[in-house]
C-alpha positions as CSV (number, residue, x, y, z in Angstrom):
1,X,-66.0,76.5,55.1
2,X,-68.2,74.4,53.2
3,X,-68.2,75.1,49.5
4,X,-71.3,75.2,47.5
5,X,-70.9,72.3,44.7
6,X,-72.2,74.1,40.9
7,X,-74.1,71.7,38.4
8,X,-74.5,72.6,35.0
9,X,-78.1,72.5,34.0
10,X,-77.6,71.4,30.0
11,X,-77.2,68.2,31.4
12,X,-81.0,67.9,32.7
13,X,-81.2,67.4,29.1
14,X,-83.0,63.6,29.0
15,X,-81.6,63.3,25.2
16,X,-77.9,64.7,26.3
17,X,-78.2,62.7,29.6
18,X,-79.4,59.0,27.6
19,X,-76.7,59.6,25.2
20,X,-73.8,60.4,27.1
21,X,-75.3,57.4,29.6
22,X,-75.3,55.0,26.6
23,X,-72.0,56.1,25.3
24,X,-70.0,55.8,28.6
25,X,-71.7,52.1,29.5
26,X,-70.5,50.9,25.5
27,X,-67.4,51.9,26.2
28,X,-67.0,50.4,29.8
29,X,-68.5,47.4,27.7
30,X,-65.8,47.6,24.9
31,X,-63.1,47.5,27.7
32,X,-64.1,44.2,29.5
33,X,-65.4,42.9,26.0
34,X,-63.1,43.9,23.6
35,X,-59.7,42.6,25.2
36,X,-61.5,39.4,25.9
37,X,-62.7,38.6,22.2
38,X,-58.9,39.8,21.0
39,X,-57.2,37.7,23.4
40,X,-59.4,34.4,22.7
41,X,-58.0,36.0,18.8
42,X,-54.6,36.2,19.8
43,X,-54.7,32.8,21.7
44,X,-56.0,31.3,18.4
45,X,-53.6,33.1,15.9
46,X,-50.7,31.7,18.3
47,X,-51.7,28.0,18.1
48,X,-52.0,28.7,14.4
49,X,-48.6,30.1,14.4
50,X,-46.8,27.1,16.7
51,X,-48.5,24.5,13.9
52,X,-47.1,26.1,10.6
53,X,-44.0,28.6,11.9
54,X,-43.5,30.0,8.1
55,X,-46.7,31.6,8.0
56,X,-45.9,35.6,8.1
57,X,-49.6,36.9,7.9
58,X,-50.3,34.8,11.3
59,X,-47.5,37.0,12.6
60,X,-49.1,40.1,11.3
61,X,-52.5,38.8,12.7
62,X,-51.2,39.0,15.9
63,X,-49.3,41.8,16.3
64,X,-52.8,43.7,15.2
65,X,-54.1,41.7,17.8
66,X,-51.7,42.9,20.6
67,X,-52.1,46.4,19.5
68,X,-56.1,46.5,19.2
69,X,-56.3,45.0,22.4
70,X,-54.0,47.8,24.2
71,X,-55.9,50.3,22.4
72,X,-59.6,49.2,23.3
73,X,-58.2,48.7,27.3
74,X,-56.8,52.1,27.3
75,X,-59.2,54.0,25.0
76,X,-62.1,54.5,27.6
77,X,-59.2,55.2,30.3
78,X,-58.1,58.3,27.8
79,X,-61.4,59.4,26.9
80,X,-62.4,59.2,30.8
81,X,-59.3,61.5,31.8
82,X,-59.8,64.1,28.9
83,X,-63.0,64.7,30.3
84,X,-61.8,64.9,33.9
85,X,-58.9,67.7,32.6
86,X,-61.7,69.6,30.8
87,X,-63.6,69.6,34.2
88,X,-67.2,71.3,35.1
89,X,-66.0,74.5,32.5
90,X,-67.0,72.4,29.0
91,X,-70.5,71.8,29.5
92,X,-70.2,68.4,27.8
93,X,-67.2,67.3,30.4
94,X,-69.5,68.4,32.8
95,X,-72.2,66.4,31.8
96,X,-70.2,63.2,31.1
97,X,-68.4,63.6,34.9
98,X,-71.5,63.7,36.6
99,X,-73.5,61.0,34.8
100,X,-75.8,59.1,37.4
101,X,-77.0,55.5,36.8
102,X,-80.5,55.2,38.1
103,X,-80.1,52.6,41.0
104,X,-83.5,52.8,42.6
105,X,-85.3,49.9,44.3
106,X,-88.5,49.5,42.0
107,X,-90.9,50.1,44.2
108,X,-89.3,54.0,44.8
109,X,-89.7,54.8,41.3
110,X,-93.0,56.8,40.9
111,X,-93.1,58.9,37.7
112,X,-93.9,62.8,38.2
113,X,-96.3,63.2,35.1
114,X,-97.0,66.8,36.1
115,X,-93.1,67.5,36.0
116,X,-93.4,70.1,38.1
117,X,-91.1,71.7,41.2
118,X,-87.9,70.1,39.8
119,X,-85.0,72.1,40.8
120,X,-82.7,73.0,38.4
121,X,-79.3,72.6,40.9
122,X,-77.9,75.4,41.3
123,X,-75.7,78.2,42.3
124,X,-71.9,79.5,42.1
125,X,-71.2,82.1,44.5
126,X,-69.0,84.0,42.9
127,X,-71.3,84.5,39.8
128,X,-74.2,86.3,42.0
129,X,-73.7,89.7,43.0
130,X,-73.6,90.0,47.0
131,X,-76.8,90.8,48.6
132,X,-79.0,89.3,45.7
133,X,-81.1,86.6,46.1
134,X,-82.1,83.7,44.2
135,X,-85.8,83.2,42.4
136,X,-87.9,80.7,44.0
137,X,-89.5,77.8,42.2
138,X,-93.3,78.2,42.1
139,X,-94.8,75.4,43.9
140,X,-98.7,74.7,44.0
141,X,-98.8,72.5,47.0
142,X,-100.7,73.7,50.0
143,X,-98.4,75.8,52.1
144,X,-99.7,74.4,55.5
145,X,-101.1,76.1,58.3
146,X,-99.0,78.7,59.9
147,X,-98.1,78.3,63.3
148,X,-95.9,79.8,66.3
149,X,-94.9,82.8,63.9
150,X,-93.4,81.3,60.8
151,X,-93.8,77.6,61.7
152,X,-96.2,75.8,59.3
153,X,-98.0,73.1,59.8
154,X,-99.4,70.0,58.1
155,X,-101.2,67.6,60.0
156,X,-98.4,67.1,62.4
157,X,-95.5,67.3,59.5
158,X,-93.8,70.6,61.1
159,X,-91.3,72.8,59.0
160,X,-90.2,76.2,60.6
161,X,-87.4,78.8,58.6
162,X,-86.5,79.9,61.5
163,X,-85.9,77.5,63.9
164,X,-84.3,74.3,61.9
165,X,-84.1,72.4,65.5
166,X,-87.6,71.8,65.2
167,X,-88.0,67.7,64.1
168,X,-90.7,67.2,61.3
169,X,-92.4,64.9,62.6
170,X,-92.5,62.7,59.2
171,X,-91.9,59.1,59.2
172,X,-89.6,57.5,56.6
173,X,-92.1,56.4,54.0
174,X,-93.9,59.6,54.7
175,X,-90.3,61.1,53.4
176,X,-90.2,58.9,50.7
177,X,-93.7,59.6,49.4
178,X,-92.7,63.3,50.0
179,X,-89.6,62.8,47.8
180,X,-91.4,61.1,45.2
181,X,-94.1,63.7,44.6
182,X,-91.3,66.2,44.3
183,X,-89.9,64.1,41.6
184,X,-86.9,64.6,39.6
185,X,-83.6,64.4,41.6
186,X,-85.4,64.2,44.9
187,X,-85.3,61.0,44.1
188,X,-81.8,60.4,44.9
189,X,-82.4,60.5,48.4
190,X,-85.3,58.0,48.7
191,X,-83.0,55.1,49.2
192,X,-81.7,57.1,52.4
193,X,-85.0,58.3,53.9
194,X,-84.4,56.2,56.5
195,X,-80.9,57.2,57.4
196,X,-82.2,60.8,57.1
197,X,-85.7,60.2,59.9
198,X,-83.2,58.7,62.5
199,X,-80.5,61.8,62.0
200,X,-83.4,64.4,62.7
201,X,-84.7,62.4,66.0
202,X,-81.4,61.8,66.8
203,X,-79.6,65.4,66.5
204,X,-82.3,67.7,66.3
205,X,-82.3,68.9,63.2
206,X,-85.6,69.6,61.1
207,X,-85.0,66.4,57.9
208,X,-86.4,69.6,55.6
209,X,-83.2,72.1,56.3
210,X,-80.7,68.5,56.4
211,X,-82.1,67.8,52.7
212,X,-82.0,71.4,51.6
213,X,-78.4,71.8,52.5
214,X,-77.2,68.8,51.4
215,X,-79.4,68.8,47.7
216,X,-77.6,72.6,47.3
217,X,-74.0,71.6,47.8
218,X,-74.1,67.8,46.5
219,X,-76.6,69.1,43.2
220,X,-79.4,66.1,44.7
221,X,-76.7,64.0,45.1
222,X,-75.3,64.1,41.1
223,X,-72.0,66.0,42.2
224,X,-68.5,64.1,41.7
225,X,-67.7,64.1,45.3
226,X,-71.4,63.2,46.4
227,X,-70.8,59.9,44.3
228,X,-67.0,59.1,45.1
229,X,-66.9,59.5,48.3
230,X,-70.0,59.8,49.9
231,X,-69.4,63.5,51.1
232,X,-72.7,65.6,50.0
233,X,-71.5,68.6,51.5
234,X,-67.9,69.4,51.0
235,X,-67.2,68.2,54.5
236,X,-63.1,68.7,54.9
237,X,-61.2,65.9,55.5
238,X,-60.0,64.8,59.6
239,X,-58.5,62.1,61.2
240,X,-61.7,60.4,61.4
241,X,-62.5,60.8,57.8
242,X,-59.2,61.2,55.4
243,X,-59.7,62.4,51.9
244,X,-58.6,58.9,50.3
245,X,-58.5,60.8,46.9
246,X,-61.3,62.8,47.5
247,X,-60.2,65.8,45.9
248,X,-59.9,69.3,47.5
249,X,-60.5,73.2,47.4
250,X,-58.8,75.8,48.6
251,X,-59.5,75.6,52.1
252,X,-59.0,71.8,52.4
253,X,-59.0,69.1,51.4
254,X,-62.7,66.8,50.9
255,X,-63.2,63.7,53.6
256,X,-64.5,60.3,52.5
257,X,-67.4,58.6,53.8
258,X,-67.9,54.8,54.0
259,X,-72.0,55.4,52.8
260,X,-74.3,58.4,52.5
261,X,-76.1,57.2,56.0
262,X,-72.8,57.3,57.1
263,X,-72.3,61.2,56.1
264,X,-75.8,62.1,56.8
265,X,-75.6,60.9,61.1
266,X,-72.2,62.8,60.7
267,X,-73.5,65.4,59.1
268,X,-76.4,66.2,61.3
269,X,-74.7,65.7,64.3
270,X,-71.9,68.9,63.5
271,X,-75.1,71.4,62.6
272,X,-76.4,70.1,66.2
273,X,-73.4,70.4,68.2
274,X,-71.0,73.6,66.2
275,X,-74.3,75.6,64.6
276,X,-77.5,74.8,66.2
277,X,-76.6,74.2,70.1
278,X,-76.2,77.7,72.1
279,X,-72.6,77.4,73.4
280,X,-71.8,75.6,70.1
281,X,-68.8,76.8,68.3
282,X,-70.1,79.0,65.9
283,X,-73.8,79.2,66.9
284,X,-75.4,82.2,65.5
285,X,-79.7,81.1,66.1
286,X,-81.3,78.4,64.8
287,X,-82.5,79.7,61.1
288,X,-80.2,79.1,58.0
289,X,-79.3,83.0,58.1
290,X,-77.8,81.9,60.9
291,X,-76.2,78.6,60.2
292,X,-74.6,80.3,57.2
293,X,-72.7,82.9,58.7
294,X,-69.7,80.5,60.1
295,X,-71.0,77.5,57.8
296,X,-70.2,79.5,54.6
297,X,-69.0,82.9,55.0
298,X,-69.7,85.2,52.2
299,X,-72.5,83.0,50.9
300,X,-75.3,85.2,51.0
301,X,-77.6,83.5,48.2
302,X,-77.0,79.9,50.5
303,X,-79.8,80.6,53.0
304,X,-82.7,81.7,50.1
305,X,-81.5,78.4,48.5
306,X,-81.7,76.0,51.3
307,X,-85.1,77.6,52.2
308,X,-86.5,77.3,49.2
309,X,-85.5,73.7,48.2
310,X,-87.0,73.1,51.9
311,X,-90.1,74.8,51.1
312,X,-91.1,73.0,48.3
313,X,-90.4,69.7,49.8
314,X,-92.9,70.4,53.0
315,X,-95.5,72.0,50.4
316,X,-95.9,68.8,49.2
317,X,-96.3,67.2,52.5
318,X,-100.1,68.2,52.0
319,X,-100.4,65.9,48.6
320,X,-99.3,62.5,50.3
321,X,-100.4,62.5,53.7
């Protein structure tokens, strides 16, 4: 079972977020900085020391000098595991273990003035009641025309709810625009729009429902295990893909990925074969109500979630194209 990954939403914060940013990048500074600058110190104190041997407050310099220098290397290392015992329960552990440098190419960063239709990831099973359903965000993008039943249909950018075989149609910087006008954490995925075009042609599965599952369990790619190791969807580990420290839950333990692309192909590929292919393992039908009844048992707010973050992502298909 793949397990739906929680983020906690005070840390959308931008002032939180830029402190907590600033704060852990002075103190990765401090520990390549700080050591350096003491040791040069110590280096100094010791030639002082070899010249004029009686001198007792050269002796005192440097042991200070030994002891700030263990203290500034080991002080991030201490304040970095407190955080990661706290864990996702203290809201500013949470925060601080899921901080996301902004590593976009320039020419991907396109600022959503309107800030509209960003998600605010997301959901904890066990803190919804079975049976009830999440509120959609409000989107006022063009909902296409409808086709074939509950396809819709924008120019030929296709999205259907009920059949997620379906390919989009999209090209990769038609994704990326897409992504873009979505703004916020969409963003994440521009740098793999590529990646995610070439898994849709190449395993059938609609790049809409692929991004929607993988934004709900990976929080838009912000979650710890997204980051580490690649995995944006709780993937369990195999002998293809061992956990290398990945972490696990209580059904098993998390695999690593060599790069997201890497994860998305493999990704893809096991809702083809297992979910989306009659005669596949746990096939069901082809619409996330579907998917979700051997994908993640018991998660009944998963398909609302995946449809909606899908949804809003092909309503503004009508705003780029």
């Amino acid at each position: 079972m793949i397990q739906v990954l929680e983020m906690v939403t005070e840390c959308s914060s931008p002032a939180l977020s830029s402190f907590l940013k600033t704060a852990k990048n002075a103190l990765e500074f401090i520990q390549i900085m700080g050591p350096i600058l003491l040791i040069i110190s110590l280096v100094v104190s010791i030639v002082k020391l070899i010249n004029n041997p009686e001198d007792k407050k050269l002796v005192k310099n440097i042991k200070n000098s030994i002891i700030a220098t263990l203290l500034l290397f080991f002080m991030p290392i201490f304040i970095n595991a407190t955080m990661g015992v706290l864990g996702n329960n203290f809201t500013i552990s949470a925060c601080w273990n899921n901080i996301v440098e902004n590593n976009e190419p320039a020419e991907y960063i396109e600022a959503d003035k309107k800030g509209k239709n960003i998600l605010k990831i997301l959901i904890d099973q066990e803190k919804y009641e079975p049976g009830e359903e999440r509120k959609k965000e409000s989107d006022s993008g063009s909902s296409g025309e409808k086709i074939e039943g509950t396809a819709k249909k924008v120019g030929d950018v296709v999205w259907d709810s009920s059949d997620v075989t379906k390919i989009s149609n999209l090209t990769s910087s038609q994704l990326i625009a897409v992504l873009n006008a979505y703004g916020g954490n969409a963003k994440n995925f521009i740098p793999y729009a590529s990646g995610l075009i070439t898994a849709e042609h190449k395993h059938n599965v609609n790049v809409f429902f692929l991004i929607g599952v993988e934004a709900l369990e990976s929080g838009w790619i912000t979650s710890s295990i997204s980051r580490k190791c690649n995995n944006l969807g709780g993937v369990c580990s195999s002998s293809a893909h061992p956990s290398n420290g990945c972490g696990s839950n209580s059904n098993c333990s998390f695999a690593h990925f060599s790069s997201v692309n890497e994860f998305v192909d493999y990704h893809a590929d096991m809702l083809h074969k297992n979910y989306l292919t009659p005669g596949g393992s746990y096939y069901h039908g082809t619409s996330p109500s579907a998917v979700v009844t051997n994908y993640c048992p018991g998660c009944s707010s998963w398909p609302g979630n995946v449809t909606s973050i899908a949804d809003g992502l092909f309503n503004k298909v009508s705003s780029v194209l």
